[in-house]
C-alpha positions in Angstrom: 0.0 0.0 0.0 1.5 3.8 -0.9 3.3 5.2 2.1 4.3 8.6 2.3 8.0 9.2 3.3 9.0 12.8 3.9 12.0 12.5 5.6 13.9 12.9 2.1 11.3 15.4 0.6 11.2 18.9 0.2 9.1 21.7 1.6 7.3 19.1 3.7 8.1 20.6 7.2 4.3 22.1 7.7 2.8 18.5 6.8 5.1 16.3 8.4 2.8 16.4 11.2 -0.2 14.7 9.0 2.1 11.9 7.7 1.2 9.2 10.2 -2.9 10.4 9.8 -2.8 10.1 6.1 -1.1 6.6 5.4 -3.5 5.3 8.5 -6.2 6.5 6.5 -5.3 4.9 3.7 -4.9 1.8 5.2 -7.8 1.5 7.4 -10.3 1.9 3.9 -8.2 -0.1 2.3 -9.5 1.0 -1.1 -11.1 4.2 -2.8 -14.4 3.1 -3.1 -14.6 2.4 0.9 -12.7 6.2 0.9 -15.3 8.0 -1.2 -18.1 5.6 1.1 -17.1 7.4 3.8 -17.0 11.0 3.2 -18.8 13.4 0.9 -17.3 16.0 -0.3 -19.0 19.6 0.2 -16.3 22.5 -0.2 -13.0 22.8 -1.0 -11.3 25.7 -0.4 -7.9 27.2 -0.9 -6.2 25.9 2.4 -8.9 23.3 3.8 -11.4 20.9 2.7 -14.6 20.3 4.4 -16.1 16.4 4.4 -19.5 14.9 5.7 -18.9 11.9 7.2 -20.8 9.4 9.5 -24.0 11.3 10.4 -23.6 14.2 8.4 -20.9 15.6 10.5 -18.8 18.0 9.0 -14.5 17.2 9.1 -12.5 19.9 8.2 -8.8 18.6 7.0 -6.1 20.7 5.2 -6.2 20.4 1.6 -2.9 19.3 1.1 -4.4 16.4 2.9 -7.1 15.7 0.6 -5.3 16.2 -2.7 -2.6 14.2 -1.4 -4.8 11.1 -0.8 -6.4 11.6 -4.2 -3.0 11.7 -5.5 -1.7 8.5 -4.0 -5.0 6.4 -5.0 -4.8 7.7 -8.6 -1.1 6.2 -8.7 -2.3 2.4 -7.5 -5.1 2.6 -9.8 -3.5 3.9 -12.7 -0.8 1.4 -12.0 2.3 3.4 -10.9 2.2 3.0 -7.3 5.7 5.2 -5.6 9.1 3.6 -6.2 8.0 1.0 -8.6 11.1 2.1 -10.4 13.2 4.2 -8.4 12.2 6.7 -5.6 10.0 9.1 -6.2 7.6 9.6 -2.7 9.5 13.3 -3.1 7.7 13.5 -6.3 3.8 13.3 -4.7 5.2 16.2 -2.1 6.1 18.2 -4.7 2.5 17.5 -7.4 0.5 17.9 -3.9 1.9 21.7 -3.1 1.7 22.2 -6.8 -1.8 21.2 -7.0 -2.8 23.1 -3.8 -0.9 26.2 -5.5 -3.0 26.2 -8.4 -6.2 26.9 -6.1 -4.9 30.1 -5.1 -4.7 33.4 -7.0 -1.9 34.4 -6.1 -0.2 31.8 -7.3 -1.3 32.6 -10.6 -0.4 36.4 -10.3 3.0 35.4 -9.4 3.9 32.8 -12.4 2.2 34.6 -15.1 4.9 36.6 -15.2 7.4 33.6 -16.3 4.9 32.2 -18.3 5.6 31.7 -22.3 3.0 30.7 -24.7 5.2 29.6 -27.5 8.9 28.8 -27.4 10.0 31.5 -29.5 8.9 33.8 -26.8 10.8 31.5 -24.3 13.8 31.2 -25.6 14.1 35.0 -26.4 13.8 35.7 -22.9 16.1 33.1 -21.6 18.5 34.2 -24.4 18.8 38.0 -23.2 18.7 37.3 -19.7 22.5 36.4 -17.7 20.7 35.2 -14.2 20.6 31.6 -14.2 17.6 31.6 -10.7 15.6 33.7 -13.4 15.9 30.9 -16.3 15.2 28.0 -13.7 12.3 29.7 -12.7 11.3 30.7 -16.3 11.7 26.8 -17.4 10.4 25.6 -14.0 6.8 27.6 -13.9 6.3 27.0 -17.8 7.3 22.9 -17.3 4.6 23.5 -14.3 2.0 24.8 -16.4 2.4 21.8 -19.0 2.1 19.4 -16.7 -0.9 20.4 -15.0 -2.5 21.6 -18.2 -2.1 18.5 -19.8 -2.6 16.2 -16.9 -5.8 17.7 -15.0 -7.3 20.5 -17.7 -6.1 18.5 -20.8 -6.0 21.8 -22.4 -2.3 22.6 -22.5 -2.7 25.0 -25.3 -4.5 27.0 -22.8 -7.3 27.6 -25.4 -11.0 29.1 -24.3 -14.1 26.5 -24.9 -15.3 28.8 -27.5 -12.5 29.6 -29.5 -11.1 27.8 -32.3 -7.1 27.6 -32.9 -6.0 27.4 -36.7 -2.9 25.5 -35.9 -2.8 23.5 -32.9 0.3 21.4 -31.1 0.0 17.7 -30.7 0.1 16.2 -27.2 3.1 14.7 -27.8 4.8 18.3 -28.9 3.5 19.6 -25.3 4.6 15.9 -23.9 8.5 16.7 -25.5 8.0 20.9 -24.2 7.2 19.6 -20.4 10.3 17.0 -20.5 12.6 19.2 -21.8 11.7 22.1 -19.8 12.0 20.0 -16.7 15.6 19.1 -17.7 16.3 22.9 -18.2 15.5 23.9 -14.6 16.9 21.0 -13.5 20.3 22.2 -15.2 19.9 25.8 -14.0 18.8 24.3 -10.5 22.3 22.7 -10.3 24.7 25.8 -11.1 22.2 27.8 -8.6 22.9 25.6 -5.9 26.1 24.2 -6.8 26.0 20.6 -5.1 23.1 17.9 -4.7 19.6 19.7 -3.8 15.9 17.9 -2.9 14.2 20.1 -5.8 16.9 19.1 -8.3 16.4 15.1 -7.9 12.4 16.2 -8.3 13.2 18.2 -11.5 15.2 15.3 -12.9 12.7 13.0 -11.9 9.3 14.8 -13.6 11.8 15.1 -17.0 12.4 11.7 -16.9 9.2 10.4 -16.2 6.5 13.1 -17.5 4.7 11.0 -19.7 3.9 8.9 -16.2 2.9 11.7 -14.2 0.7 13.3 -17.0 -1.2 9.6 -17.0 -1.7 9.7 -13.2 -2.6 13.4 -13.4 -5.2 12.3 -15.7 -6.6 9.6 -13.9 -7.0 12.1 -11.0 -8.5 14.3 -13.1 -11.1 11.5 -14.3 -12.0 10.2 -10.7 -11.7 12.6 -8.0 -11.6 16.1 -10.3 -14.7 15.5 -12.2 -16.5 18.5 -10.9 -18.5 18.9 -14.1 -19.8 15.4 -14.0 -20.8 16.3 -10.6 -23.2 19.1 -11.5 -26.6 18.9 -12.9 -27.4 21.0 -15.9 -29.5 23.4 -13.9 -26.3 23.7 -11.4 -23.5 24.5 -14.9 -26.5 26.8 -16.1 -26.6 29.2 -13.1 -22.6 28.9 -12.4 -22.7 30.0 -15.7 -24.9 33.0 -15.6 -23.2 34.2 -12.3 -19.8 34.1 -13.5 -21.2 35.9 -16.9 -23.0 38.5 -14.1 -20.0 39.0 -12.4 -17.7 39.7 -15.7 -20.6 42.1 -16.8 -20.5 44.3 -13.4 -16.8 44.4 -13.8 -17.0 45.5 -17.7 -19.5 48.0 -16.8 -17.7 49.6 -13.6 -14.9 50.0 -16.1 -17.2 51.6 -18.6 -18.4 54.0 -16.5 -15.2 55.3 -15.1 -13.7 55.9 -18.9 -17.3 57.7 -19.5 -16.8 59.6 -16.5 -13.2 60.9 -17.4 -14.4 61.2 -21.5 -17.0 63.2 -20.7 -15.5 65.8 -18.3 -12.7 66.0 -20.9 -15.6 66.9 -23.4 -16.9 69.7 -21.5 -13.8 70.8 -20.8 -12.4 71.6 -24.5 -15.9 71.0 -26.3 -13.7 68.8 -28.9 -16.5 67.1 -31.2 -13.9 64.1 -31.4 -14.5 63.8 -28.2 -18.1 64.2 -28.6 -18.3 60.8 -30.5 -16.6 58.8 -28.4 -18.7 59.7 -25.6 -21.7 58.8 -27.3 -20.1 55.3 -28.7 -19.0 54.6 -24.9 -22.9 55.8 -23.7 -23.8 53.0 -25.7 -21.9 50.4 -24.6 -23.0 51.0 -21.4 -26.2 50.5 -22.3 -25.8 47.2 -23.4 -24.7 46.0 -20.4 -27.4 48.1 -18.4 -30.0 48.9 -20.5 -32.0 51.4 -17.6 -29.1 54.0 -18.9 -30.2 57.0 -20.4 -27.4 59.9 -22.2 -28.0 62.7 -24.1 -25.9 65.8 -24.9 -27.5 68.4 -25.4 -26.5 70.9 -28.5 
């Protein structure tokens, strides 16, 4: 049965405490079904997640928790349980925190910085830069990306539901990108720390076995991340509208303040250039709220 070993891993000393709790778990359901029997998900948010269990009563647990357990069932099902062929319980430290990090926004503010959509763009800003920590973490947070784009979104061209792409990159192109990426930071990890580091054995590990990871990624994805499968069409319909109501208020907030600014401009210098643009903006305004009225008078 998978064990979790973090006495070699990285990053683990705020969940070395939940080592002993998580492989009992494990082992006490014995399998996923019995798991899943037990507990019903109800929220997950960015640094807990919130079960009902036995009578309905609510168990809070970290997330890294939850993810982690999902994580080592999708490697026996998916038939890579850890160390099969060498060591790699470091590895499921290192996916977990990544996962987790993916829930939070910040994360996302931080690494879209780094973040490359084509490897022209890459390479151009490796290419001018001399700071090796600023090329690992280039290769690093792109090789990131890939991985979990492929693995849980299976959408590593990044590409909205309802847009079309006129040329469009194999998996296998994005499978070769992740590897090799991987195996840059793993390079620039070395001359940054200049011996033998935790994160460099995981960077060489995920180059050398991303095609294995992606597959267990995806097997998460398919059993515990089916959110969508979850929800009934009514439930997709009104997540929908809300997030489509939220986008609008924002638009139109942002509207408003460029009317507002436009239009004192106008009255200032009475520029009929000026005087067109305002209109065009009054419109758009009212096509998100359609109880605006404007009118300039002559």
């Amino acid at each position: 049965m998978e064990t979790l070993c973090l006495s070699k891993s990285f990053g683990a000393g705020p969940h070395e405490s939940w080592h002993e709790d998580c492989t009992n778990r494990i082992r006490r359901n014995g399998t996923r079904s019995a798991w899943l029997s037990s507990t019903r998900t109800t929220a997950v948010a960015s640094d807990r997640h919130t079960n009902l269990g036995p009578g309905g009563q609510r168990e809070v647990e970290p997330t890294f928790f939850f993810v982690l357990n999902c994580l080592l069932y999708s490697r026996l099902e998916a038939g890579y349980p850890s160390n099969q062929e060498f060591y790699d319980e470091d590895v499921n430290v290192y996916l977990t925190n990544l996962l987790c990090s993916f829930m939070k926004p910040e994360y996302h503010r931080r690494a879209k910085r780094y973040l490359s959509r084509y490897d022209t763009s890459l390479f151009s800003r490796i290419e001018n830069s001399t700071d090796a920590r600023l090329k690992y973490t280039i290769y690093k947070t792109n090789a990131d990306f890939l991985l979990i784009s492929i693995g849980i979104f299976s959408n590593a061209d990044a590409r909205k539901p309802d847009t079309t792409q006129l040329f469009k990159n194999s998996e296998e192109a994005h499978m070769g990108r992740g590897k090799a990426y991987y195996q840059f930071a793993y390079t620039y990890s070395q001359s940054m720390f200049k011996k033998s580091s935790a994160i460099s054995e995981v960077l060489e590990k995920l180059s050398t076995g991303f095609e294995r990871y992606v597959e267990i990624l995806s097997h998460m994805r398919g059993e515990y991340f089916n959110i969508l499968d979850r929800l009934s069409t009514g439930e997709i319909y009104h997540l929908e509208r809300s997030i489509d109501k939220d986008r609008a208020t924002a638009e139109l907030k942002t509207l408003q303040d460029q009317f507002l600014d436009l239009y004192s401009e106008f009255l200032r210098t009475k520029d009929p250039r000026l005087k067109e643009k305002v209109e065009q903006m009054a419109m758009e305004i009212r096509r998100i709220d359609d109880s605006f009225s404007f009118h300039i008078d002559e």
